[in-house]
C-alpha positions in Angstrom: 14.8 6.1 18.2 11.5 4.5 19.2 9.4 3.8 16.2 5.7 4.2 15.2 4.7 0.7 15.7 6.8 -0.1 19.0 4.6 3.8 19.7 1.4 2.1 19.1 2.0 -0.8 20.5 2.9 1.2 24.1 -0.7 2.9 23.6 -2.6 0.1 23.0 -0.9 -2.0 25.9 -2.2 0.3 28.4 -5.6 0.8 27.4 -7.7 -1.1 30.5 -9.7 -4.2 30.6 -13.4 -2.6 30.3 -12.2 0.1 27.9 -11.6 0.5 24.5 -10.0 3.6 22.2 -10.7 4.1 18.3 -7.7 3.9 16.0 -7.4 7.9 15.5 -7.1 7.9 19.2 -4.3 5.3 19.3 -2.5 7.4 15.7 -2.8 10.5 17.6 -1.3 9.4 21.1 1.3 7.4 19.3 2.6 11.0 17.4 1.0 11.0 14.3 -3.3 11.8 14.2 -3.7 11.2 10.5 -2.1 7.1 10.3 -5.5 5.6 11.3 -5.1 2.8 8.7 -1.5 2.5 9.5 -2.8 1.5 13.4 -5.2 -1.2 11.8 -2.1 -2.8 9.6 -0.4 -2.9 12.7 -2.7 -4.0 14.9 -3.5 -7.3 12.4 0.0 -8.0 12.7 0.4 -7.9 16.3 2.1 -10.6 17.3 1.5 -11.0 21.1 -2.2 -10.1 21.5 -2.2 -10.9 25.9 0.7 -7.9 25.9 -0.7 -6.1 23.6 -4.6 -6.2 23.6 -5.7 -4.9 19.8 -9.4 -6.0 20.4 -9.9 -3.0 22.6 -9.2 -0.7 19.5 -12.5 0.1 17.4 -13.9 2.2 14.8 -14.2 6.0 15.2 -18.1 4.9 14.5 -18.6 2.8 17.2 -18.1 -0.9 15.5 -15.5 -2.8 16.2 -13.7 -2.6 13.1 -11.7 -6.1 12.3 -9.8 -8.7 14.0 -7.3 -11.7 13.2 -9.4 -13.8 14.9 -12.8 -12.7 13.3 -15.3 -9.6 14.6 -17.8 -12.1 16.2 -14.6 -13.2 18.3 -13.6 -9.3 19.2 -16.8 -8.2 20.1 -17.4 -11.4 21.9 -14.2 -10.5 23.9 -15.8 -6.8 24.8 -18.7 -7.9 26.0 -16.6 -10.5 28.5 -14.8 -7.1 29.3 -17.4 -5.2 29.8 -16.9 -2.7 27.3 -19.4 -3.1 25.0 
């Protein structure tokens, strides 16, 4: 049985360079809408962030929400993208 985390990590590996989804998107497409905060815990403890690229997940709000490596750092890494 696959669990929530390998779940959101699968999501959050396929979202493309350029784009970004919020962290209820990611909850919902990994099976469960209302584990928004579960998403972030997971997300800060990503341990391969080229397979798995967490900057690309943001705030329902618009802001980028945090990163291991610092928000000026994620946002930086947007704007390279072209997502922001």
């Amino acid at each position: 049985m696959i669990s929530f985390k390998e779940k959101v990590y699968a999501v959050v590996a396929k979202i493309p360079r350029g784009k970004t989804m919020t962290y209820k998107e990611v909850a919902r497409r990994a099976g469960s809408s209302n584990a928004c905060r579960a998403v972030g815990n997971i997300m800060h403890n990503n341990p391969d962030t080229k397979k798995v690229p967490c900057h690309r997940v943001v705030r329902s709000d618009g802001t980028p929400g945090g990163y291991v490596r610092g928000t000026k750092k994620k946002i930086a890494m947007l704007k390279r993208e072209g997502a922001l």
